[in-house]
DSSP file (Angstrom, degrees, kcal/mol; ACC not computed):
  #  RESIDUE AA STRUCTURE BP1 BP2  ACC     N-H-->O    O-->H-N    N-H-->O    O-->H-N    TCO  KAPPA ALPHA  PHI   PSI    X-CA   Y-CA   Z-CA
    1    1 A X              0   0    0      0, 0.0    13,-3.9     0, 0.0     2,-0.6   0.000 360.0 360.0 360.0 136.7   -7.2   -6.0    2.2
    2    2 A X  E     +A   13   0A   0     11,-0.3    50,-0.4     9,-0.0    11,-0.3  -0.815 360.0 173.4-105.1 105.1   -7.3   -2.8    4.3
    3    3 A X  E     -A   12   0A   0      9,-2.5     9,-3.1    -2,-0.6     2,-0.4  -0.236  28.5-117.2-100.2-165.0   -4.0   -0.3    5.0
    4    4 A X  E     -AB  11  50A   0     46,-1.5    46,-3.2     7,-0.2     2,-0.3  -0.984  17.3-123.4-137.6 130.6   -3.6    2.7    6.6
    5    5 A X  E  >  - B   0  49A   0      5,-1.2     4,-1.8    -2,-0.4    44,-0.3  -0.589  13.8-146.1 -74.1 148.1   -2.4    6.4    5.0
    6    6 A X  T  4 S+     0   0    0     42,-1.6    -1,-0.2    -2,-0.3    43,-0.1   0.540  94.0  52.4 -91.0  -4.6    0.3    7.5    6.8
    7    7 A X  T  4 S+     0   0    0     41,-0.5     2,-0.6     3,-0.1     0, 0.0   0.585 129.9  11.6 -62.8 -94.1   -1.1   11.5    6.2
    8    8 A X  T  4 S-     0   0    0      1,-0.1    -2,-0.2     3,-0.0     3,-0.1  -0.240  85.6-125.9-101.8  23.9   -4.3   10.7    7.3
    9    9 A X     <  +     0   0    0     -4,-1.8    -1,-0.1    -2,-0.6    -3,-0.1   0.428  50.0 157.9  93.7 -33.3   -5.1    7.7    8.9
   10   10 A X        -     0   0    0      1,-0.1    -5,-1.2    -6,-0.1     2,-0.2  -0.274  45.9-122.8 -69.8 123.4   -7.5    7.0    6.8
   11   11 A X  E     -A    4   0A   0     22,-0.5    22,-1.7    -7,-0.2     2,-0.4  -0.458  34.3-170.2 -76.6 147.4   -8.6    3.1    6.4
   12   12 A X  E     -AC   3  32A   0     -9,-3.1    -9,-2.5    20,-0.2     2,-0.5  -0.946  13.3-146.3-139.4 138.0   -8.1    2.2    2.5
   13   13 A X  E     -AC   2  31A   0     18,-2.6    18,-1.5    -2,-0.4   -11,-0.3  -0.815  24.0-126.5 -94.9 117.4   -9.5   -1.2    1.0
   14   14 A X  E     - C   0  30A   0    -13,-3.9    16,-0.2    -2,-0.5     3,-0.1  -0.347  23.5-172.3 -53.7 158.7   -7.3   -2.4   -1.6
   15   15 A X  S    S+     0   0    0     14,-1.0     2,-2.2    15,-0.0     3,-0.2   0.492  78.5  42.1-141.0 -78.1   -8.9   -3.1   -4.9
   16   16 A X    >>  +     0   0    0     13,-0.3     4,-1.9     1,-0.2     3,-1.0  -0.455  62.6 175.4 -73.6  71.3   -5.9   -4.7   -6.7
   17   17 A X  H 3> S+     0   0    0     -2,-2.2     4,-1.0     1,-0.3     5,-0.2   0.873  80.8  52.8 -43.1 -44.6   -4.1   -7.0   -4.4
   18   18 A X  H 34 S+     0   0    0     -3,-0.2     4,-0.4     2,-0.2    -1,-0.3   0.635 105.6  52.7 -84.9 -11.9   -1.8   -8.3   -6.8
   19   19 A X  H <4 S+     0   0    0     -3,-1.0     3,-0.3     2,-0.2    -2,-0.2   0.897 113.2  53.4 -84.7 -40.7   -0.3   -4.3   -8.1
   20   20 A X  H  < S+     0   0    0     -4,-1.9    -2,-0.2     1,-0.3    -3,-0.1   0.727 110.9  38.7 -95.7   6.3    0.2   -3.8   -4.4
   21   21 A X  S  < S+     0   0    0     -4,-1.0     2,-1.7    -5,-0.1    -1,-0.3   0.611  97.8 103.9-105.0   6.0    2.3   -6.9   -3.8
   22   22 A X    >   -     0   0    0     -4,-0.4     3,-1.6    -3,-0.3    -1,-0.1  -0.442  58.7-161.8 -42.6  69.3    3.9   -6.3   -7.0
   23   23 A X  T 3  S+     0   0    0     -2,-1.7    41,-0.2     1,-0.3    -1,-0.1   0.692  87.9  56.6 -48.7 -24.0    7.4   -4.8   -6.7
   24   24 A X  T 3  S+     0   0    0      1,-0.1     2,-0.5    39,-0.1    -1,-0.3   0.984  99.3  65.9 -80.4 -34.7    7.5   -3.4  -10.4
   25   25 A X    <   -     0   0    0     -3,-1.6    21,-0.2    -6,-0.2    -1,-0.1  -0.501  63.5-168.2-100.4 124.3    4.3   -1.4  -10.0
   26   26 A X        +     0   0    0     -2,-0.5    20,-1.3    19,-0.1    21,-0.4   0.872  64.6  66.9 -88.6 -18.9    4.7    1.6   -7.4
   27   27 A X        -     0   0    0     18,-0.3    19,-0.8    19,-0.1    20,-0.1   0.502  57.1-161.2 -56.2-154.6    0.6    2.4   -7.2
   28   28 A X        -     0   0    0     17,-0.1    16,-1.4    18,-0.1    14,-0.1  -0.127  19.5-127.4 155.8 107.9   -2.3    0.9   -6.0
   29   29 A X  E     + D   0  43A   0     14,-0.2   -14,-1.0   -13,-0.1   -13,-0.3  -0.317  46.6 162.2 -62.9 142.9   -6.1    1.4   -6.7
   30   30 A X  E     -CD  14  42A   0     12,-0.8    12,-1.3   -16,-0.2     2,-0.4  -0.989  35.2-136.0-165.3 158.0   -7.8    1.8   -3.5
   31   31 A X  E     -C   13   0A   0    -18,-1.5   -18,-2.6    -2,-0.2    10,-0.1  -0.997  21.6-132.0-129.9 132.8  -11.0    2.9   -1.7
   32   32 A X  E     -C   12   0A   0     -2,-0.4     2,-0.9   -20,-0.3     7,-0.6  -0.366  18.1-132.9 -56.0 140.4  -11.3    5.1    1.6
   33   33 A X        +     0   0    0    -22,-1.7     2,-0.6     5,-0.1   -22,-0.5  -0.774  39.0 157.1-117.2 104.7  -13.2    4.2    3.7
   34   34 A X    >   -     0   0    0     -2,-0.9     3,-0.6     3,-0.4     2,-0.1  -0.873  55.8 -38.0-125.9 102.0  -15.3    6.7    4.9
   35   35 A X  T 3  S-     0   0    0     -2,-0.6     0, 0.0     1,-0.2     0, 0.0  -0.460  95.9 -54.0  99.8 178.3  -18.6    6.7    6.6
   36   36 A X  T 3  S+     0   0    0     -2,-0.1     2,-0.5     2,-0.1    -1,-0.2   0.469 110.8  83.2 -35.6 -29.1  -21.5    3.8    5.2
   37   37 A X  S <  S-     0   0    0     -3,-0.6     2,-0.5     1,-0.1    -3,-0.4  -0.790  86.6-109.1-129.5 133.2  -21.5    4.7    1.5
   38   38 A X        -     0   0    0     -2,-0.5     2,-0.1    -5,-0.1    -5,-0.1  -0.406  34.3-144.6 -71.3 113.3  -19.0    3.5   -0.9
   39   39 A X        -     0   0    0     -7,-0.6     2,-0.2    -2,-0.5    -1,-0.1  -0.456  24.7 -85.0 -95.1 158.8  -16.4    6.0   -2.3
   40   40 A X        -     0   0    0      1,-0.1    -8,-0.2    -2,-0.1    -1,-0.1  -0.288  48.4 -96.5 -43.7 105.4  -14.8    6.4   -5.6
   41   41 A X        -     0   0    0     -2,-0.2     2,-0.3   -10,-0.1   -10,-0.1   0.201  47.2-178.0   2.1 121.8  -11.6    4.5   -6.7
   42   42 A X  E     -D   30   0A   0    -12,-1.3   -12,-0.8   -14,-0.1    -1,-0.1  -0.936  27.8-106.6-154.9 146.4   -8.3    6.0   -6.4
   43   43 A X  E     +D   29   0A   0     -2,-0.3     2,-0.3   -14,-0.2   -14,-0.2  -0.293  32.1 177.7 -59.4 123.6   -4.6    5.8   -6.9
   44   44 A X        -     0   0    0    -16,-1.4     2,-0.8    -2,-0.0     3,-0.1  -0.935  25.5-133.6-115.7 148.6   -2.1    5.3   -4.1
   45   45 A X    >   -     0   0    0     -2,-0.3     3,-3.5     1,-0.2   -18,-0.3  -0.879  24.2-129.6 -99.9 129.2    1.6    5.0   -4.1
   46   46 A X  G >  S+     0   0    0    -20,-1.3     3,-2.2   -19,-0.8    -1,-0.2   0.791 104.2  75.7  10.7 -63.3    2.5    2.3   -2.1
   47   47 A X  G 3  S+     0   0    0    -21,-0.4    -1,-0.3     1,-0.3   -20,-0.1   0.913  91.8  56.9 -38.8 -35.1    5.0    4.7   -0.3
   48   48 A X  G <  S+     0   0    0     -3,-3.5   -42,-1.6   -43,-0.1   -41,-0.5   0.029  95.8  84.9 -99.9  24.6    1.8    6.3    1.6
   49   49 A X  E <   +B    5   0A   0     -3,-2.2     8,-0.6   -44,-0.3   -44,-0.2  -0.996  41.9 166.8-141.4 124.4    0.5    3.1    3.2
   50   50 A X  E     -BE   4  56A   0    -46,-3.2   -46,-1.5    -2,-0.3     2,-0.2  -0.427  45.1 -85.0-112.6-176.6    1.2    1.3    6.1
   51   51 A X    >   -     0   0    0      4,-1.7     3,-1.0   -48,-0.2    -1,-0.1  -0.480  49.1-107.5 -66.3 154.2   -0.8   -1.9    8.0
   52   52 A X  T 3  S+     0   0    0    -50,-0.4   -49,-0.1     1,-0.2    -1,-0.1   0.797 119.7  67.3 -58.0 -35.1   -3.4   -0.7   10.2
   53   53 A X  T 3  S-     0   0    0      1,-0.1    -1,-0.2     2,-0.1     3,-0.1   0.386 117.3-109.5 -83.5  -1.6   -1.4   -1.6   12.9
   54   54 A X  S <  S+     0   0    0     -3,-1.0    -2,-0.1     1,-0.3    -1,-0.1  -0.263  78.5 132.2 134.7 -15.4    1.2    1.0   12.1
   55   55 A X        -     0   0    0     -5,-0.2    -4,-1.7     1,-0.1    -1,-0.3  -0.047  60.6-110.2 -75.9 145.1    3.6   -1.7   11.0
   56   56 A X  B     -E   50   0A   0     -6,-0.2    -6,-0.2     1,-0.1     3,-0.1  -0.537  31.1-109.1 -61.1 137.4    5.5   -0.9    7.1
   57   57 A X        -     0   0    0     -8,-0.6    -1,-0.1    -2,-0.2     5,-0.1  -0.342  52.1 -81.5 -96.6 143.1    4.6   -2.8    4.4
   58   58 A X    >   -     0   0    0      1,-0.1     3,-1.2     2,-0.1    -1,-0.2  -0.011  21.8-127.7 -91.5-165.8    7.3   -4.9    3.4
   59   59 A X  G >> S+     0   0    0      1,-0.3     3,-6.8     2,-0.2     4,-0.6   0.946 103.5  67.2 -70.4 -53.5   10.2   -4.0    1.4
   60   60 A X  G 34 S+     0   0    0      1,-0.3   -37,-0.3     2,-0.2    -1,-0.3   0.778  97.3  59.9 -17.8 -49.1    9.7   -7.1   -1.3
   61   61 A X  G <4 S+     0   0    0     -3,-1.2    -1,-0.3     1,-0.2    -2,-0.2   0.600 113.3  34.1 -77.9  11.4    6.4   -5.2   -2.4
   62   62 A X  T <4 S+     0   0    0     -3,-6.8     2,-0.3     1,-0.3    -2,-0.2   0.609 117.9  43.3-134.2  -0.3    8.3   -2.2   -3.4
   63   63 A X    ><  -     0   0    0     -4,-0.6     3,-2.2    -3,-0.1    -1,-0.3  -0.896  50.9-159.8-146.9 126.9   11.7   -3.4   -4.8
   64   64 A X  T 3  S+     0   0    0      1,-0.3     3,-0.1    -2,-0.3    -4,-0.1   0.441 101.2  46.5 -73.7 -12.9   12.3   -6.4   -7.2
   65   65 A X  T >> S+     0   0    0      1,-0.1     3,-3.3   -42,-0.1     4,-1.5   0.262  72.1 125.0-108.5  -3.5   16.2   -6.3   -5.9
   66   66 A X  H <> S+     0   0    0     -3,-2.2     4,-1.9     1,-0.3    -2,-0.1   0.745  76.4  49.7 -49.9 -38.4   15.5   -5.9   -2.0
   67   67 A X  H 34 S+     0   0    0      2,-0.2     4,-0.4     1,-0.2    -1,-0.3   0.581 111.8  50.0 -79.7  -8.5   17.6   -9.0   -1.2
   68   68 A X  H X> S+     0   0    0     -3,-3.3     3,-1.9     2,-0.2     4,-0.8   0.957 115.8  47.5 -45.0 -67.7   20.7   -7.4   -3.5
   69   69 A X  H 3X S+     0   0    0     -4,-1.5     4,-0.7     1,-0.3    -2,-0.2   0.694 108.3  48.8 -68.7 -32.3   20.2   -4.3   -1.6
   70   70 A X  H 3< S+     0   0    0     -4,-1.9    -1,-0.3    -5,-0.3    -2,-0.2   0.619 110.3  51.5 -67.0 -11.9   20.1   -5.6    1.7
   71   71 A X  H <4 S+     0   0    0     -3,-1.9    -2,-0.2    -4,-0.4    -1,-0.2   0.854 101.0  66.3 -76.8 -44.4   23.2   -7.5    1.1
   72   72 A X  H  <        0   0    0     -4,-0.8    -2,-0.2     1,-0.2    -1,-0.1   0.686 360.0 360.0 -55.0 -40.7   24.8   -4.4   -0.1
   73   73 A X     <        0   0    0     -4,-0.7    -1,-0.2     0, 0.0    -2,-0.1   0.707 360.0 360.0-118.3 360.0   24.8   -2.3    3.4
């Protein structure tokens, strides 16, 4: 699967699909994708990734409670 950093733009291919729809785990292994040549593994948090299409990832993958918390406000 491929997201987008929100610094830079930058496409990243997910490695671990299942940490990033994971709500306990806030990381994600992932690879930039820059140029032909395959780069080095690396840690993301979740927080610093969007869809390529700009759109936010949703809240489920980042809190185990969302539907508490959305009831709440």
């Amino acid at each position: 699967m491929l997201l987008k950093s929100k610094d830079s733009d930058a496409l990243i291919k997910v490695i671990d699909v299942e940490a990033l729809i994971n709500p306990q785990d806030p990381m994600v292994s992932g690879q930039v994708q820059n140029g032909e040549e395959e780069q080095d593994p690396e840690e993301f948090t979740k927080a610093e990734l969007l869809f390529p299409s700009g759109e936010a990832l949703p809240l489920c993958w980042f809190d185990a409670d969302y539907k508490l918390n959305i009831s709440r406000a």
